[in-house]
C-alpha positions in Angstrom: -1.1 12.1 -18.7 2.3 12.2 -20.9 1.6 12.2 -24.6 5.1 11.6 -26.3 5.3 13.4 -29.1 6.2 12.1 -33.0 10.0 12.4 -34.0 9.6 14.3 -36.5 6.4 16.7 -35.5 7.0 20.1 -36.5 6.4 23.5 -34.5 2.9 24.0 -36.5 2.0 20.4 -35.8 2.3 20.4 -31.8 0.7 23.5 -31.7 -2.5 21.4 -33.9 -1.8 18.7 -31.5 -2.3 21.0 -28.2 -5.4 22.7 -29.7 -7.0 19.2 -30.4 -6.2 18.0 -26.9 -7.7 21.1 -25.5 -11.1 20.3 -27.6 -11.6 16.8 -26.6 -10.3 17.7 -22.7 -12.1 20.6 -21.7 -10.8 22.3 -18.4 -7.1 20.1 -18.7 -4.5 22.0 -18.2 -1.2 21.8 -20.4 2.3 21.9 -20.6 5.3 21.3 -22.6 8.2 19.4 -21.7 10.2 18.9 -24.5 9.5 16.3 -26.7 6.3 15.4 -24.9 3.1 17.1 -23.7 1.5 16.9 -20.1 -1.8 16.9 -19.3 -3.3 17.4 -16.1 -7.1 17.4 -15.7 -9.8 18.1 -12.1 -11.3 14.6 -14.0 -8.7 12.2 -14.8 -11.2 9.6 -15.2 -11.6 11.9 -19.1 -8.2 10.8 -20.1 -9.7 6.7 -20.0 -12.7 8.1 -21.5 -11.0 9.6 -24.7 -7.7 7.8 -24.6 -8.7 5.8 -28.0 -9.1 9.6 -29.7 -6.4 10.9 -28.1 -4.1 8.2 -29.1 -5.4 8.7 -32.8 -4.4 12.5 -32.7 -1.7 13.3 -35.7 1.7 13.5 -33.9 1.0 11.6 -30.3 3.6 9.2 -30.9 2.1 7.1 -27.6 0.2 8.0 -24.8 1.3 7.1 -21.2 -1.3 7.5 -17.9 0.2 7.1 -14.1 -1.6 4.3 -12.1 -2.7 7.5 -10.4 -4.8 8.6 -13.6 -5.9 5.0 -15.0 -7.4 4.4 -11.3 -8.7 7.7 -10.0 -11.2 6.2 -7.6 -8.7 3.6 -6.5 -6.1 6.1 -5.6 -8.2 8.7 -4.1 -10.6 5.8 -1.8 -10.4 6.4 1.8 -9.8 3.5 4.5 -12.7 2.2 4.5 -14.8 0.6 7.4 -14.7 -3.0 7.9 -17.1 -5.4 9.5 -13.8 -7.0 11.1 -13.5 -6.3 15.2 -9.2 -6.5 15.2 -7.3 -4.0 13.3 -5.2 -6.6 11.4 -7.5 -9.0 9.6 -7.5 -13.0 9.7 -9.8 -14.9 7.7 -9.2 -18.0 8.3 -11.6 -21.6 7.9 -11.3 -24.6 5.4 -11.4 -23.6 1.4 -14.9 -25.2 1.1 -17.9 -25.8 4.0 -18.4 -29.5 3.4 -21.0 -30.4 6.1 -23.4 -28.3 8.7 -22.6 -29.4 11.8 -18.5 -29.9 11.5 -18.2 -26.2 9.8 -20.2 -24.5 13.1 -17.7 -26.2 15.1 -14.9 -25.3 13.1 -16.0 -21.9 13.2 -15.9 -21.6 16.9 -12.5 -23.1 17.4 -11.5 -20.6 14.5 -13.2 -17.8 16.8 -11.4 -18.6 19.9 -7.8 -18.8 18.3 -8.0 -15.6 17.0 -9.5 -15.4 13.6 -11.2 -12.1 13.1 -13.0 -13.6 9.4 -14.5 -16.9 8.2 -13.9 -18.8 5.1 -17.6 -19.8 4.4 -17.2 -20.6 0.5 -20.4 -21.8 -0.7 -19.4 -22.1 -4.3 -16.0 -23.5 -5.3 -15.1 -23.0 -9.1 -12.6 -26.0 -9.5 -10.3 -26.6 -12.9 -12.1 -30.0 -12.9 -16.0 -30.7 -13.7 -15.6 -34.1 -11.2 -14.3 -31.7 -8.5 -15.8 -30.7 -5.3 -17.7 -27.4 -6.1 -19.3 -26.8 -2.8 -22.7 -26.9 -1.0 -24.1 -24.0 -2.9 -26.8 -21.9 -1.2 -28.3 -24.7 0.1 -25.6 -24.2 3.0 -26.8 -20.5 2.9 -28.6 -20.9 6.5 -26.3 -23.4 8.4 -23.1 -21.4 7.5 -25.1 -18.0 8.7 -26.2 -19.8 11.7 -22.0 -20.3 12.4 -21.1 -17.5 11.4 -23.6 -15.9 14.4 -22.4 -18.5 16.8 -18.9 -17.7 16.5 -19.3 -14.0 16.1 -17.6 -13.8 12.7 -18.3 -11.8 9.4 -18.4 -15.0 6.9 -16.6 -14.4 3.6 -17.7 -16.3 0.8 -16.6 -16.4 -3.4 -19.3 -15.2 -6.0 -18.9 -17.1 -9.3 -22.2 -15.7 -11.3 -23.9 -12.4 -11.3 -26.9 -13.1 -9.3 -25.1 -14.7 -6.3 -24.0 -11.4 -5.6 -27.4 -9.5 -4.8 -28.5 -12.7 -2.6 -25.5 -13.3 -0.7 -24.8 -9.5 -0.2 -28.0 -8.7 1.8 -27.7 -12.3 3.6 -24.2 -10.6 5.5 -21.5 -11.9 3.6 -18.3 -10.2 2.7 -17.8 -10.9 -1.2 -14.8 -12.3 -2.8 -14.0 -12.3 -6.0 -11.4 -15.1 -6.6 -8.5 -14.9 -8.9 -10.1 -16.4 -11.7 -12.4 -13.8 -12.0 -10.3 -10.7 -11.3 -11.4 -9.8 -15.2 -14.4 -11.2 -15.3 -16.3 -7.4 -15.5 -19.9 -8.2 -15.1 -19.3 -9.8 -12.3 -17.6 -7.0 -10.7 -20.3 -4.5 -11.5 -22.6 -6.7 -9.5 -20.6 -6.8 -6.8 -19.9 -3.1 -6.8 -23.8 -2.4 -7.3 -24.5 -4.7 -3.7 -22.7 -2.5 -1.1 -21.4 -5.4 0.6 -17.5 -5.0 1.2 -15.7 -7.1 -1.0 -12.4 -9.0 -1.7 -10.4 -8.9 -4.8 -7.8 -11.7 -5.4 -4.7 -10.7 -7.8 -4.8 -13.0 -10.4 -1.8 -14.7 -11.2 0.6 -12.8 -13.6 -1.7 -9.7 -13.2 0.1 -5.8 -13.3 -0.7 -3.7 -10.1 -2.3 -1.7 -13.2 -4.9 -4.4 -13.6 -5.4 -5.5 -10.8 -6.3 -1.6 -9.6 -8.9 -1.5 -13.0 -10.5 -4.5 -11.5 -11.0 -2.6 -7.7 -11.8 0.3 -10.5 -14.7 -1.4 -11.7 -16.1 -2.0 -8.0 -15.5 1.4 -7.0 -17.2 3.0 -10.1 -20.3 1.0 -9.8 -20.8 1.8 -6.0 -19.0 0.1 -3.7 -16.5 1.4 -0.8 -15.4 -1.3 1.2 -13.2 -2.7 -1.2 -9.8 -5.2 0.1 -7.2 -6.5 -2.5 -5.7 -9.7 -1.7 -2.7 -11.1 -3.2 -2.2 -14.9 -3.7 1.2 -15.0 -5.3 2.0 -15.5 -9.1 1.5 -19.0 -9.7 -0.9 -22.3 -8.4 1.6 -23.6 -6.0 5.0 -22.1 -6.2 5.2 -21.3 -2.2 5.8 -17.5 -2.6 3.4 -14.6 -2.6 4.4 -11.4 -4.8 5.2 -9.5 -2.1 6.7 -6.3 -4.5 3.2 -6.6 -5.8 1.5 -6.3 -2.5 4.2 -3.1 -1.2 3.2 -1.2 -4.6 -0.6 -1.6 -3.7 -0.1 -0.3 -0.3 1.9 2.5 -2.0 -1.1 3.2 -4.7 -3.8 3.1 -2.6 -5.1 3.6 0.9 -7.3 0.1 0.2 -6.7 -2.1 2.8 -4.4 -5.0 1.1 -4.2 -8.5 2.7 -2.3 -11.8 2.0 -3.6 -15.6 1.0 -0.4 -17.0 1.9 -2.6 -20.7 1.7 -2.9 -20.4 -2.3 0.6 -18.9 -2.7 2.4 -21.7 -1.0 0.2 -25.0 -2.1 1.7 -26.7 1.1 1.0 -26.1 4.5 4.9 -26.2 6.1 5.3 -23.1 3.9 2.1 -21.2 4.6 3.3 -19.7 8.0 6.7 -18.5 6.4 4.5 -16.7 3.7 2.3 -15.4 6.2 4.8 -14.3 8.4 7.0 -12.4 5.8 3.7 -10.6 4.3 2.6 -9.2 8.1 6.2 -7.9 8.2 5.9 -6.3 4.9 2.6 -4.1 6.2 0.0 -6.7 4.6 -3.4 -5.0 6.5 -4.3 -8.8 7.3 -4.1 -12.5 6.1 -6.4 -15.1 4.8 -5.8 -18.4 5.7 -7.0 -22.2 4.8 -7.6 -24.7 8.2 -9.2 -26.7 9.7 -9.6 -29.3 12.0 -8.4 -32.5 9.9 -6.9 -31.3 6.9 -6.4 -34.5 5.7 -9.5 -35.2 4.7 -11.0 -32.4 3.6 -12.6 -32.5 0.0 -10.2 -29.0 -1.1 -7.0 -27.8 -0.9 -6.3 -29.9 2.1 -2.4 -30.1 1.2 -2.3 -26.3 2.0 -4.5 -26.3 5.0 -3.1 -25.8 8.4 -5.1 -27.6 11.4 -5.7 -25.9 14.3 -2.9 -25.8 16.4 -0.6 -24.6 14.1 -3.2 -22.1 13.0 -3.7 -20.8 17.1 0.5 -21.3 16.6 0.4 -18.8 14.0 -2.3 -16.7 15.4 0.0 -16.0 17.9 3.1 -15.3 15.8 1.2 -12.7 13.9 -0.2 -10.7 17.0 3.1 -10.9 18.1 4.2 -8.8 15.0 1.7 -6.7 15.3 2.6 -5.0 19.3 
């Protein structure tokens, strides 16, 4: 932690300063550096915990944490272990299950051209109340049913606190979408399951915040976290790949790409795919299926399955 100090402090004043810190930071260790103090501490999780004091101290003219500091358990997490066979990671399957007996099929064909993950949104928070919002858990069994069939860990989106508990102990992978990066209830319930679970950047979102939010899930329990960036803006065609590099720097999380959300149109999804596998993304999630043209979401973005298996290819490719 750097604590700049006031222009005009005096001698006697950074030396009150100093003693203060050392009262609300017990065991921190300090140093001066000249018109600023550091502070280093075994818990830097303290310096969140008191920065509203701290920054009301007489003479800290602003206080300044690392990424490092703000996100202990972020930057200290481990790899962790995935329920995903391949090392790179492809989630792929339409944005929304629509029907029983077409998703089990899709799921297969997604199987055998190389996917590693399955899209199995139950729940589809939409920016219009007349929109498709998904099945719901009355899907629950037939999507489980696939997801056995075509030997796939199914990932689905939690939009409210209790979906969390259920879908976590019936085998899903959580995601929290990019709506609901903030939305801090509903990451403590997800932290609390112990299910691994994916956290989409929200658009506009700091590396800073988007680590508090993998914060939140680390703190209240879970492990297996993933960030997944899905560019800056609804449609623009590009992911923030800077973004995504800094994560991989900040973390040892495992940090994967929706290039599908990103690009908003299928001809540039590959492109955007492509680039983030280059760039060292740990894996890729990705809208098809087998008609995208009349699917009830996102089908402008969708890719159907050749040029899915087309890509499939491309990326393992990259990857010997």
């Amino acid at each position: 932690m750097k604590i700049l100090l006031e222009k005009k402090l005096s001698t006697s004043g950074a030396r009150n300063l100093a003693a203060a810190l050392a009262r609300l930071l017990p065991g921190a260790a300090q140093r001066t550096a000249g018109r600023s103090i550091l502070v280093t501490s075994p818990r830097p999780e303290i310096f969140s915990e008191k920065l509203a004091l701290i920054e009301n101290l007489p003479g800290a003219a602003a206080v300044l944490l690392s990424d490092a500091e703000a996100c202990p358990l972020a930057a200290k997490a481990p790899p962790p272990e995935l329920p995903f066979k391949d090392g790179f990671i492809i989630i792929a399957g339409p944005c929304a299950v629509e029907d029983a007996a077409s998703y089990a099929r899709t799921a297969r064909a997604l199987a055998r051209a190389g996917a590693t993950g399955l899209r199995a949104a139950l729940f589809k928070p939409r920016s219009s109340p007349y929109a498709f919002q998904g099945l719901g858990l009355a899907a629950l069994p037939a999507v489980r049913r696939a997801a056995r069939a075509a030997g796939l860990p199914p990932v689905t989106e939690i939009v409210d606190c209790p979906q969390a508990a259920r879908l976590a102990s019936a085998g899903f992978v959580l995601q929290i979408g990019a709506r609901n990066m903030r939305n801090y209830e509903l990451l403590k319930a997800a932290g609390r399951t112990g299910a691994p679970v994916i956290l989409k950047r929200a658009p506009g979102a700091s590396l800073r915040e988007w680590l508090l939010s993998a914060e939140y899930l680390l703190k209240y329990g879970e492990s297996r976290v993933i960030l997944c960036e899905r560019g800056d803006s609804f449609g623009d065609g590009r992911l923030n790949l800077k973004t995504m590099e800094l994560a991989m720097k900040a973390t040892a999380l495992p940090v994967i790409a929706d290039p599908s959300h990103a690009c908003g149109r299928r001809e540039l999804v590959a492109e955007q795919a492509l680039a983030a596998a280059r760039a060292g993304a740990d894996g890729l999630m990705i809208e098809a299926a087998p008609d995208p043209a009349s699917v009830l979401v996102d089908g402008r973005q969708t890719l159907d399955l050749p040029c899915f298996l087309a890509l499939s290819r491309k990326i393992r490719a990259l990857r010997k």
